[in-house]
Each structure stands twice: as structure tokens, then as C-alpha cells.
N, C-alpha and C positions, 0 to 999 in steps of 0.2 A: 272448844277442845274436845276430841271423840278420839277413843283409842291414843290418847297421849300427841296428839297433835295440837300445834298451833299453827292458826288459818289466818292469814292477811288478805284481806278483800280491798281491790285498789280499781276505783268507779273511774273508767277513764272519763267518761263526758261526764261530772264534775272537777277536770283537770287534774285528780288526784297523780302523783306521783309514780312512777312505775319502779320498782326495784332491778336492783341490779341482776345477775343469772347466780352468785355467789350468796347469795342472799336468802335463796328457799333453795330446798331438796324435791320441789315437785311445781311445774307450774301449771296453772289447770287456767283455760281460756274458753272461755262462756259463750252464749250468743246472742244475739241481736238483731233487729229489723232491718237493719242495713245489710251491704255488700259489700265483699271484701273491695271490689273496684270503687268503693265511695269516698276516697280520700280526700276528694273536694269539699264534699258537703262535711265529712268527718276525720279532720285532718289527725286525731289521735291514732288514727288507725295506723301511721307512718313508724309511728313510734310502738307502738305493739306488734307489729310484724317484725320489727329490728330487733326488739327483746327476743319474738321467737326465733327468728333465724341463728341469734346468738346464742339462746340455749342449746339449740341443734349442735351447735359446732361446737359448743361446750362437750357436747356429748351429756348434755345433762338429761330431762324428761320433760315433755309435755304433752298435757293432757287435752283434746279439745271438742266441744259439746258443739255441734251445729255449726253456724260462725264460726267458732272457734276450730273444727275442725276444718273446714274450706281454709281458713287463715296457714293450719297446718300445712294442708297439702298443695295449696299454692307455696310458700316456704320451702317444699320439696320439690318444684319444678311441676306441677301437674298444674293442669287447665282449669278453671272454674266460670261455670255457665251456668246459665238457666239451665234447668230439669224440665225434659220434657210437660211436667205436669207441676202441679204443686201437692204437696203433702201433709196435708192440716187433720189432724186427730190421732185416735185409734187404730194403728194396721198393722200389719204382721209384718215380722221380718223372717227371714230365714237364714240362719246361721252356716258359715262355711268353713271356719275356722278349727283349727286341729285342738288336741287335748292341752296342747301345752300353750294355748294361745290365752289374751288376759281375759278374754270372754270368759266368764263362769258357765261352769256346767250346765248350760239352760238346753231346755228342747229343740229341736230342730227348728222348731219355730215359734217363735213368742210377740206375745203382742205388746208395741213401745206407742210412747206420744211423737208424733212427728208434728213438724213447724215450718218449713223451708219451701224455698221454691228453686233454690241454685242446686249444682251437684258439680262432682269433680270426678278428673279421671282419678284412674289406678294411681298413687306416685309410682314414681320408681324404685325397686328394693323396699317395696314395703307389701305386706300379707292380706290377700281379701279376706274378709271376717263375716262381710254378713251383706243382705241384698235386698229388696221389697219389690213385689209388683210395680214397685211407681219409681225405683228408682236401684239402679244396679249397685251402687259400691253404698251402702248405709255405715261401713264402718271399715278400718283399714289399719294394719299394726306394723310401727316401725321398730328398730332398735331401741328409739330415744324418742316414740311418740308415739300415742292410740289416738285416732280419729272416730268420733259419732257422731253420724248427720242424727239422730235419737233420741230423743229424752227421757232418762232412765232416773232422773235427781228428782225429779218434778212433786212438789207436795200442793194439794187443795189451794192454800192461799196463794203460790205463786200463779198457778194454771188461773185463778179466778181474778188474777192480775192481769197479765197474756190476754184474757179474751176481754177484760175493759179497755184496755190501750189498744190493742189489735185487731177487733173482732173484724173490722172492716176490710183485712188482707183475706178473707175466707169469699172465694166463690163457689160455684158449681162445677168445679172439676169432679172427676172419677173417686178424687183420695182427697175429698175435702169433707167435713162434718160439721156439721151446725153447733152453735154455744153448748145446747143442748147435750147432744151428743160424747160431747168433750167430757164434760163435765159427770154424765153419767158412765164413762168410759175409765175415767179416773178412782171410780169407787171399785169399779171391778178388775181391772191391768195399773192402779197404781202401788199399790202393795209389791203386788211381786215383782215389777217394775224396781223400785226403790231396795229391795231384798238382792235384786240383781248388780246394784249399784254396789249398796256393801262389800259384795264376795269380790266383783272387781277388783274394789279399791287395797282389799285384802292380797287378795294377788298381786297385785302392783307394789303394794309395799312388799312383799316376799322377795319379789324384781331388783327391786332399789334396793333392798339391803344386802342381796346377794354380787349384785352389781360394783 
């Protein structure tokens, strides 16, 4: 519980249950080594796409980190592909979003942990926010959803989770970085990283209670 919330964390591949859309005031959807097209190998994914497509049309909110965001914006009718590249570390993005967007005040351009190898188009009716060298749409805002391909939550023990399970999705691309790397990149952009997550989240509730 943080600022008077309570969080329900529901692990789909331990079959845990999914709630209903009437049920939370905000749904935040995470990411993962899979693809959203992995329904075979990951048949929960059926069942979480249906949640989101129903909050949408609740008109309710959700929020979605990597996965989670592709999840979105397939949900909204846009395309989801391989990215040109993959984007594993430390790299900048650059921000495109207006004043009143839920992006906090940050610089023009700021340095996040990126993960991914898919990307998506623009949806439609929804606001470009932010872009990287390695990949054009990093983040995108609807009426009733934000998207980050991004990692802004990230603390030391999860990232040192990530690269024991994962380190092996890391090649030699342009926007890939060593264990090393990562890990040292975390002590210098995780802070203000995480400081950026905050003011979001702050802003978002301003949203929903205005809303």
C-alpha cells in the first residue's frame, strides 16, 4: 500500500485468477519474454487480452509496461512486429508529448532501461509521447490507456532477476549491452528513472479522480 492504495498482483502463468474490470480503478499490465502472438505456447494470454479489450470499452484505464503495452496497442487495432533492432539496456528516449500529457516534466530527453525486440504502430486516436534511435513509437497515450515500450519501475533485484533468466536474449545489436553494462547503468539512470515513475503515477491519479 503506497499513497493509500491497494495493489493486487494476479501471476497469470501460475493460473492465478484474473479479475473482473469492476473490480480495480486501474489496471496495470506488465511484461514478459513472450509475444503478444504466443497464444499457443501461452494460452493465458487469451484471457488477458479480453480483460484488456473490456476495460477499454468500460471506458475504464490501463496501464501497460513493454508486453503490456504491445498487448494495449494491439487491443486498439495497431500492428505488432519485430523492431527493426532489439533494445536491451540503457538508452535514451526523446520525449514528444505536450504539457498536459501523463509524461512528467522530464527533459527532452532521458535515459530508461529498455527490454524488447517487437514494436507497434501509432493506434489510432491515440498521442505519440516519446521515440529512441532504435525504435519510433517508445510510448503512446490514449483516453483510457498509456503505453511504454520502457522500463521506468525497475529496482536492482528485479533487473538482477532479468538478466539471470534472460541474459541469453542479449546479442550484438547497435542497442544491446552487456550484464555488465546494465547493471552499472542502473546505479546511474535508476533513480531518476523510478522518481519519473512516481510523478506519473501521481498524474494518472489526478486523471482518474478527475475523470
Amino acid at each position: 500500500m503506497h499513497r493509500g492504495h491497494v495493489f493486487t498482483t494476479v501471476r497469470l502463468y501460475r493460473g492465478e485468477p484474473l479479475p473482473r474490470p469492476d473490480q480495480f480503478d486501474l489496471l496495470v499490465v506488465m511484461g514478459g519474454p513472450m509475444s503478444v502472438h504466443d497464444e499457443a505456447e501461452f494460452p493465458w494470454l487469451r484471457g488477458e487480452k479480453a480483460l484488456i479489450a473490456d476495460t477499454l470499452r468500460r471506458q475504464g484505464f490501463v496501464l501497460g509496461v513493454c508486453l503490456g503495452s504491445q498487448l494495449i496497442a494491439e487491443a486498439l487495432g495497431a500492428a505488432v512486429r519485430k523492431n527493426a533492432c532489439k533494445e536491451i539496456g540503457w538508452f535514451p528516449i526523446r520525449l514528444a508529448g505536450g504539457p498536459d500529457s501523463l509524461l512528467p516534466g522530464l527533459p527532452g530527453e532521458f535515459t530508461v532501461l529498455h527490454w524488447h525486440g517487437e514494436t507497434y504502430d501509432l493506434p489510432a486516436g491515440t498521442s505519440h509521447l516519446a521515440s529512441s534511435e532504435g525504435c519510433a513509437v517508445q510510448a503512446f497515450e490514449h483516453p483510457c490507456a498509456l503505453g511504454l515500450q520502457f522500463h521506468i519501475e525497475m529496482q536492482r533485484p528485479g533487473l538482477e532477476g532479468i538478466l539471470e533468466h534472460c541474459a541469453h536474449e542479449i546479442g550484438s545489436g547497435p542497442f544491446e549491452q552487456g550484464p555488465g553494462s546494465i547493471l552499472s547503468g542502473e546505479q546511474v539512470h535508476g533513480a531518476a528513472a523510478r522518481g519519473a515513475l512516481t510523478s506519473l503515477l501521481d498524474r494518472l491519479q489526478i486523471r482518474l479522480v478527475r475523470s
